[in-house]
mmCIF file as gemmi writes it, N, C-alpha and C atoms, coordinates in Angstrom:
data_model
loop_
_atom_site.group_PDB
_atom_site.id
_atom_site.type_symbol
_atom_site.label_atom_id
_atom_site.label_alt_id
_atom_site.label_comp_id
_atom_site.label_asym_id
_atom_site.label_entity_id
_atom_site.label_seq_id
_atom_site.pdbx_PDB_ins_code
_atom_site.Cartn_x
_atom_site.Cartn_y
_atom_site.Cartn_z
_atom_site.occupancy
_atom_site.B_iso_or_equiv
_atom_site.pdbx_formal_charge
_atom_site.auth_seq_id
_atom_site.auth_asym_id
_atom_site.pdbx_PDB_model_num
ATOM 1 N N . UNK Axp A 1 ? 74.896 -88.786 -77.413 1 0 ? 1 A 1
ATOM 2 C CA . UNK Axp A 1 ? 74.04 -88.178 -78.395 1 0 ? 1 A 1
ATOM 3 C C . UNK Axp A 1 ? 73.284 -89.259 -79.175 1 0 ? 1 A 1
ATOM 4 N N . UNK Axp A 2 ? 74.187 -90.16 -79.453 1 0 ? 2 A 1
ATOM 5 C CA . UNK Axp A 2 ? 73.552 -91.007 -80.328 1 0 ? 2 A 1
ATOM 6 C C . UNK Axp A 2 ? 72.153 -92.277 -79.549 1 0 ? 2 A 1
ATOM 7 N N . UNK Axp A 3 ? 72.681 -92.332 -77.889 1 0 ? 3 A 1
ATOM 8 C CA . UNK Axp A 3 ? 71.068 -92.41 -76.777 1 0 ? 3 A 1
ATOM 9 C C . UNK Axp A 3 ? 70.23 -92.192 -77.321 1 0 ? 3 A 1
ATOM 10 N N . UNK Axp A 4 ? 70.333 -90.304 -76.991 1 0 ? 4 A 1
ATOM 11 C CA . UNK Axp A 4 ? 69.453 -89.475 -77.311 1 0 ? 4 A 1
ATOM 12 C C . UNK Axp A 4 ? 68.377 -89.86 -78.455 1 0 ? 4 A 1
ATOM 13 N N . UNK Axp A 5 ? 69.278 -90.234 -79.714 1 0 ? 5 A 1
ATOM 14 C CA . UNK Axp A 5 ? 68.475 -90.15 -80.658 1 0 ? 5 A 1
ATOM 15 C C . UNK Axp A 5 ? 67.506 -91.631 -80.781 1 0 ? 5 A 1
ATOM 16 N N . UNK Axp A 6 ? 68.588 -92.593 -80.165 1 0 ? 6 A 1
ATOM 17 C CA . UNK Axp A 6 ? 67.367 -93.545 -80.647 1 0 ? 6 A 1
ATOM 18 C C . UNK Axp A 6 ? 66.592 -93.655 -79.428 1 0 ? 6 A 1
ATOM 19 N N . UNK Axp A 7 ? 66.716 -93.473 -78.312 1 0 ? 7 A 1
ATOM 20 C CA . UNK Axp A 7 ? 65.346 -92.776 -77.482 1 0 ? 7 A 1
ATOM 21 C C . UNK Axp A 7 ? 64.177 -92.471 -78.194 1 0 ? 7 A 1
ATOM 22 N N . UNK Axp A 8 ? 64.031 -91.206 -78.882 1 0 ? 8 A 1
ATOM 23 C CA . UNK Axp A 8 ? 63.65 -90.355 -79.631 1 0 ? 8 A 1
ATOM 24 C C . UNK Axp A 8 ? 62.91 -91.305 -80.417 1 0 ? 8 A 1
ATOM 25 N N . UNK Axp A 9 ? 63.433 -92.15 -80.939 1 0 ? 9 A 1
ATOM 26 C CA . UNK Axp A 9 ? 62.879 -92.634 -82.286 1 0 ? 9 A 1
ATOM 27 C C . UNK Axp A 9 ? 62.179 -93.823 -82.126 1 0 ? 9 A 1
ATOM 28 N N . UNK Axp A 10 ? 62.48 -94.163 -80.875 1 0 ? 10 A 1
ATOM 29 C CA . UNK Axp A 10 ? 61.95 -95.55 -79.961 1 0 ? 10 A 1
ATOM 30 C C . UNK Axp A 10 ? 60.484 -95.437 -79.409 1 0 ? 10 A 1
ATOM 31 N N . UNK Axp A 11 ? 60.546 -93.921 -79.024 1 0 ? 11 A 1
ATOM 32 C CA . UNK Axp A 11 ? 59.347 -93.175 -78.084 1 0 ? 11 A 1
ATOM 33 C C . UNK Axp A 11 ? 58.386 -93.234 -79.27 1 0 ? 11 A 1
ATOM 34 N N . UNK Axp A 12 ? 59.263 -92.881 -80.358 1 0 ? 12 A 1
ATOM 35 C CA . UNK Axp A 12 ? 58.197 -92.106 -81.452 1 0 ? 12 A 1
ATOM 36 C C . UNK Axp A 12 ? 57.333 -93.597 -82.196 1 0 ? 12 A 1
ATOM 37 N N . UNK Axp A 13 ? 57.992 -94.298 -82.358 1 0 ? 13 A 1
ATOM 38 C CA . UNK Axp A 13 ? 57.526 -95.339 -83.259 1 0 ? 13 A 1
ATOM 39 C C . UNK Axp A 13 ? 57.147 -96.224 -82.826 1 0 ? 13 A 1
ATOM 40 N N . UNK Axp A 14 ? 57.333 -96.736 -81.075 1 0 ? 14 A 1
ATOM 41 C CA . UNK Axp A 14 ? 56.723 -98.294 -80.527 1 0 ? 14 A 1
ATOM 42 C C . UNK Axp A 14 ? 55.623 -97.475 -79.427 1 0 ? 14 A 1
ATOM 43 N N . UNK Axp A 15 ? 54.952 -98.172 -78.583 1 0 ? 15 A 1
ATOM 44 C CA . UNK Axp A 15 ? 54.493 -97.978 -77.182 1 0 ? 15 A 1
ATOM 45 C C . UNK Axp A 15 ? 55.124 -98.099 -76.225 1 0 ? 15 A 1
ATOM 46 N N . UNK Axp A 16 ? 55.377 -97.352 -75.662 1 0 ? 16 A 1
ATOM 47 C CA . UNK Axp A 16 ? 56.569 -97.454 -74.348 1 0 ? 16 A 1
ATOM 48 C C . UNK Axp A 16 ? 56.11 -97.057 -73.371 1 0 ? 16 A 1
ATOM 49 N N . UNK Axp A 17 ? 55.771 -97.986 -72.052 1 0 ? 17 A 1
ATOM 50 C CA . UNK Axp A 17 ? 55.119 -96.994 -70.972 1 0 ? 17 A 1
ATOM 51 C C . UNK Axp A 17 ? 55.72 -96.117 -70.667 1 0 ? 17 A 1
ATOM 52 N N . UNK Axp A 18 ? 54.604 -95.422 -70.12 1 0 ? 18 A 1
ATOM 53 C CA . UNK Axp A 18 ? 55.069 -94.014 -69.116 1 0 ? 18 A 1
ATOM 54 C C . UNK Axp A 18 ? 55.909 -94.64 -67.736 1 0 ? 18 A 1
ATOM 55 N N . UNK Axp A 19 ? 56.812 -94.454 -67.841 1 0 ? 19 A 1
ATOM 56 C CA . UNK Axp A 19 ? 57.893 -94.904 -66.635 1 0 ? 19 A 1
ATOM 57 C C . UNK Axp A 19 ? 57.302 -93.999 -65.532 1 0 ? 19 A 1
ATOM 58 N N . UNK Axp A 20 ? 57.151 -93.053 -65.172 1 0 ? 20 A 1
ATOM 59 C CA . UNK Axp A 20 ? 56.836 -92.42 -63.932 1 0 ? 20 A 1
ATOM 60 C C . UNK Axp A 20 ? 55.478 -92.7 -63.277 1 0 ? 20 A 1
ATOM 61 N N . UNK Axp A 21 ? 54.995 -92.744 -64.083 1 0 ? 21 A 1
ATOM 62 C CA . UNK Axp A 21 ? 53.117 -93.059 -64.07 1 0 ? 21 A 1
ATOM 63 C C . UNK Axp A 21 ? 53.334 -94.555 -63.221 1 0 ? 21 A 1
ATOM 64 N N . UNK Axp A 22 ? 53.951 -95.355 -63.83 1 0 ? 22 A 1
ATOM 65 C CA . UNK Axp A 22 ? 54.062 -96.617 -63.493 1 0 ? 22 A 1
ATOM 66 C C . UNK Axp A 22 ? 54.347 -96.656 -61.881 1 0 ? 22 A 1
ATOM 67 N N . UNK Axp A 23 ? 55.882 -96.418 -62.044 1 0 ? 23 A 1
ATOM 68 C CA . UNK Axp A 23 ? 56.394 -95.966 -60.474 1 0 ? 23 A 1
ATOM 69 C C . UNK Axp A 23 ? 55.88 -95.069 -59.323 1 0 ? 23 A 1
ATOM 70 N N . UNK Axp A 24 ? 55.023 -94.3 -59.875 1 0 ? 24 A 1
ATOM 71 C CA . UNK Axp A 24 ? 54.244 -93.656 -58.876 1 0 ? 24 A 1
ATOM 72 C C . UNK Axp A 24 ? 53.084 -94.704 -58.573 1 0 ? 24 A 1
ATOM 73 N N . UNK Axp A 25 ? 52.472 -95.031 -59.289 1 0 ? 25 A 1
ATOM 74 C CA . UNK Axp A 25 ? 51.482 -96.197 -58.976 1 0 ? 25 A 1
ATOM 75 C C . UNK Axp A 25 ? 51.721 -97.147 -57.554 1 0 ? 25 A 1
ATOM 76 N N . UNK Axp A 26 ? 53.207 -97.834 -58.409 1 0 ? 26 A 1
ATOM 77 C CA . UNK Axp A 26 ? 54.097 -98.922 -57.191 1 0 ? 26 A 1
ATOM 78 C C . UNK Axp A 26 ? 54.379 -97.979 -55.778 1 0 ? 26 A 1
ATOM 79 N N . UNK Axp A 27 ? 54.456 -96.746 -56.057 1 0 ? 27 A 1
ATOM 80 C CA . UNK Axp A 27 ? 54.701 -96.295 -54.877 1 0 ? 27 A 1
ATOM 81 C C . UNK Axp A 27 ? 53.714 -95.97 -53.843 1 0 ? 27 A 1
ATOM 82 N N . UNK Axp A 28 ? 52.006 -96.236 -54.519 1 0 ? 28 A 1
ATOM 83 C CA . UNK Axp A 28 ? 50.925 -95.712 -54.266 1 0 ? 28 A 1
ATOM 84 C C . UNK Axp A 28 ? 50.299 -96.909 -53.389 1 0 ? 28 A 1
ATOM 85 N N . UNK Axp A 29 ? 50.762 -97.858 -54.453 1 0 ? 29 A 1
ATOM 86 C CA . UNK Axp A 29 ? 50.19 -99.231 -53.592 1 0 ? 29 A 1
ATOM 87 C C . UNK Axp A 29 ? 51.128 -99.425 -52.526 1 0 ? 29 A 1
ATOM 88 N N . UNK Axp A 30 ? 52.735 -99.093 -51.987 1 0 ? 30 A 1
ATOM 89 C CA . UNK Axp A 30 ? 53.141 -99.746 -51.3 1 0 ? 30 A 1
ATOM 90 C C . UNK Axp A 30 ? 52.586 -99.005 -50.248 1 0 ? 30 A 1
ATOM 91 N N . UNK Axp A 31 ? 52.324 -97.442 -50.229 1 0 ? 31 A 1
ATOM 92 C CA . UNK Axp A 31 ? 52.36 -97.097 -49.36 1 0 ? 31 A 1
ATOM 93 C C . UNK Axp A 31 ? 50.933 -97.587 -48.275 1 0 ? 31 A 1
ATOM 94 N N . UNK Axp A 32 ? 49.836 -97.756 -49.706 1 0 ? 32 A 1
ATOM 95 C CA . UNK Axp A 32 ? 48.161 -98.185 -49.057 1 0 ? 32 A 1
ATOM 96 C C . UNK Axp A 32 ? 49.023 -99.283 -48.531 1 0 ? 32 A 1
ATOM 97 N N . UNK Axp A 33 ? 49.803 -100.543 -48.54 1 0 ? 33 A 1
ATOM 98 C CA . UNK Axp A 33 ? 49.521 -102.075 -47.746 1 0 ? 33 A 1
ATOM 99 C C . UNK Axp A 33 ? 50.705 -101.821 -46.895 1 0 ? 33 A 1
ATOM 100 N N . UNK Axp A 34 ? 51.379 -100.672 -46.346 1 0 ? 34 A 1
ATOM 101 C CA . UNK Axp A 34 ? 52.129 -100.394 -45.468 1 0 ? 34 A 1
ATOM 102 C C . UNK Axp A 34 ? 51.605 -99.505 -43.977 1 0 ? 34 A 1
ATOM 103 N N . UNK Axp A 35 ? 50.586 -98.676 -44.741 1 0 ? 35 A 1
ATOM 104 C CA . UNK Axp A 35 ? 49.53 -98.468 -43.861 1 0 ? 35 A 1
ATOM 105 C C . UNK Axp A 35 ? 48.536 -99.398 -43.333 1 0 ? 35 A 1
ATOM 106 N N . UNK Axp A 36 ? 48.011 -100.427 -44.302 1 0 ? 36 A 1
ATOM 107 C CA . UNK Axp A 36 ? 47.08 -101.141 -43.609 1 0 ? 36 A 1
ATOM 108 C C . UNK Axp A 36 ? 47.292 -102.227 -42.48 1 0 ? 36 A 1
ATOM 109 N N . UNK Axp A 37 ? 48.913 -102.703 -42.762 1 0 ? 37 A 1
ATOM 110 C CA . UNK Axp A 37 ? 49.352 -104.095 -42.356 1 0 ? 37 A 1
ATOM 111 C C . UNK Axp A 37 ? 50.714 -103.862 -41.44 1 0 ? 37 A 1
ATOM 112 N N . UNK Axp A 38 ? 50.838 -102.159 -40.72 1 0 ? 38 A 1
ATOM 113 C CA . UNK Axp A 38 ? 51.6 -102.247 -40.217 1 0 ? 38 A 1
ATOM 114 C C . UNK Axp A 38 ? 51.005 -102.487 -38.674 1 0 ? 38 A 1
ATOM 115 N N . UNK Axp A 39 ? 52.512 -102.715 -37.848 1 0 ? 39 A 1
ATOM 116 C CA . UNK Axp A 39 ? 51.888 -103.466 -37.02 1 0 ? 39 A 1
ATOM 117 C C . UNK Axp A 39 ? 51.644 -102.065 -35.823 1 0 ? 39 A 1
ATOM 118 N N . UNK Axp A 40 ? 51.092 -102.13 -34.905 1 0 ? 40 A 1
ATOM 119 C CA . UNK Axp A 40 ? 50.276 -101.033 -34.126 1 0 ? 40 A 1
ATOM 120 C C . UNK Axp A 40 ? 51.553 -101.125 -33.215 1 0 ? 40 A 1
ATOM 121 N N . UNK Axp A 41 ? 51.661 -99.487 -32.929 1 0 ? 41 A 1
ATOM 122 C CA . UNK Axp A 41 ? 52.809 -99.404 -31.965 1 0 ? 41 A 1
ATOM 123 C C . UNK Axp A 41 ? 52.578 -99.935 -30.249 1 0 ? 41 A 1
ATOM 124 N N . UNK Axp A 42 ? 53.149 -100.383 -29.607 1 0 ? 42 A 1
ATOM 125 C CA . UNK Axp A 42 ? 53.218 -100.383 -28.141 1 0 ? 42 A 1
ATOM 126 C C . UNK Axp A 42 ? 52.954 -99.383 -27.361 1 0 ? 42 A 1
ATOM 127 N N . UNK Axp A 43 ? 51.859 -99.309 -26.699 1 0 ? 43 A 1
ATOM 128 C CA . UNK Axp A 43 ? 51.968 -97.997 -25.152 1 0 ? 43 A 1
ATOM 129 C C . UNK Axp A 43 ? 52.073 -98.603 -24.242 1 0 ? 43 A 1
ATOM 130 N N . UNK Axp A 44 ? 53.121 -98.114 -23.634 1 0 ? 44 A 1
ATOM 131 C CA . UNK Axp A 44 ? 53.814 -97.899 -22.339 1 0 ? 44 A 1
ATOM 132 C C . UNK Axp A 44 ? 52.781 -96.844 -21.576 1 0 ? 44 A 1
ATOM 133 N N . UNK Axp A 45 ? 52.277 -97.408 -20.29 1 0 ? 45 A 1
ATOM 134 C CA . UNK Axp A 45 ? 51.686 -96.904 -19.11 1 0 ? 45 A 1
ATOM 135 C C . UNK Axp A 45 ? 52.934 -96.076 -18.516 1 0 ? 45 A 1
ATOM 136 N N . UNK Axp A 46 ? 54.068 -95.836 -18.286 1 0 ? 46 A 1
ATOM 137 C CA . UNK Axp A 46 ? 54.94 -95.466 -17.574 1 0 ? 46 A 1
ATOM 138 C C . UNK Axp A 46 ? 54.93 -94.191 -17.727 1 0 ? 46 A 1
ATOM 139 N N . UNK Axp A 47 ? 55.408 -93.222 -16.874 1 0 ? 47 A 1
ATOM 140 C CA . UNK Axp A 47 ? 55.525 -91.656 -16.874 1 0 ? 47 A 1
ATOM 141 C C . UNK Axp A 47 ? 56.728 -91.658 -16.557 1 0 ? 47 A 1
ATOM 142 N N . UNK Axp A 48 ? 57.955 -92.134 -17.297 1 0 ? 48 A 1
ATOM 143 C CA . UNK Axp A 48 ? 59.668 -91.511 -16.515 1 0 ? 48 A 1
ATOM 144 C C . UNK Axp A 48 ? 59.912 -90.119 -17.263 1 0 ? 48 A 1
């Protein structure tokens, strides 16, 4: 409870980023340089 409150009072009185905003971001960029820089799969000519 007592978290709770100075949470509360932490949020209220300093600047605190937005934690999710943030992490969605990081998750935004990993995914763009995971797409760009992955490496191209192999084809196999074979028909088994």
């Amino acid at each position: 409870m007592a978290g709770t409150v100075f949470g509360v009072y932490v949020a209220q009185n300093y600047n605190v980023p937005n934690i999710r905003k943030l992490a969605d971001t990081g998750i935004l960029m990993a995914k763009h340089i995971e797409e760009n820089y992955r490496k191209p799969k192999k084809k196999t000519d074979r028909d088994d």
